[in-house]
C-alpha positions in Angstrom: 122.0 135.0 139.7 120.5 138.3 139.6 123.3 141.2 138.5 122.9 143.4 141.8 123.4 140.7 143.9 127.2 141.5 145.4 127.9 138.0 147.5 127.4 139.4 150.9 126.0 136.3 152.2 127.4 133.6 150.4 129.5 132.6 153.4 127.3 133.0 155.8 126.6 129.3 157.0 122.7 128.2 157.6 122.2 127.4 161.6 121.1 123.8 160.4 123.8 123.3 158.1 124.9 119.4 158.5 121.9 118.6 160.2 119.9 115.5 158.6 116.7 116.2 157.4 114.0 115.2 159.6 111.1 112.5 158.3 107.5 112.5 158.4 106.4 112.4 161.8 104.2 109.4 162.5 102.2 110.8 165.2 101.0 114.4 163.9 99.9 111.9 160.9 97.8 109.9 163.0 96.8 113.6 164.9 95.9 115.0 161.6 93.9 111.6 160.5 91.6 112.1 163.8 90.9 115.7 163.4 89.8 115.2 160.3 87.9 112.3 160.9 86.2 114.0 163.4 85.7 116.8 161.0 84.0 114.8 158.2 82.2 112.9 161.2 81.0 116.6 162.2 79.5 117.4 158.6 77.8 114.1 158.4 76.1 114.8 161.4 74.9 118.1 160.5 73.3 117.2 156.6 71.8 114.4 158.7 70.2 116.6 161.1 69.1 118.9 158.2 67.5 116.2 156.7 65.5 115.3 159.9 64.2 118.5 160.0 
């Protein structure tokens, strides 16, 4: 605890305070597995084009 620090806030309550912790969200997995899918699909494309060229 750092010396200067007088309390001030130590019972102040956080908004979410009893809340349960939210799990990994299935679908912004499956979001994030597509964009970068289509990403790496993206870079293929392009060193394959540079190769044809």
């Amino acid at each position: 605890m750092d010396i200067n620090y007088d309390g001030y806030y130590d019972d102040v309550k956080p908004v979410d305070a009893g809340e349960q912790e939210e799990g990994v969200d299935p679908e912004m997995i499956k979001k994030v597995a597509i964009l970068l899918a289509g990403v790496f699909a993206v870079i293929l494309a392009s060193v394959a084009l540079m190769m044809l060229l």
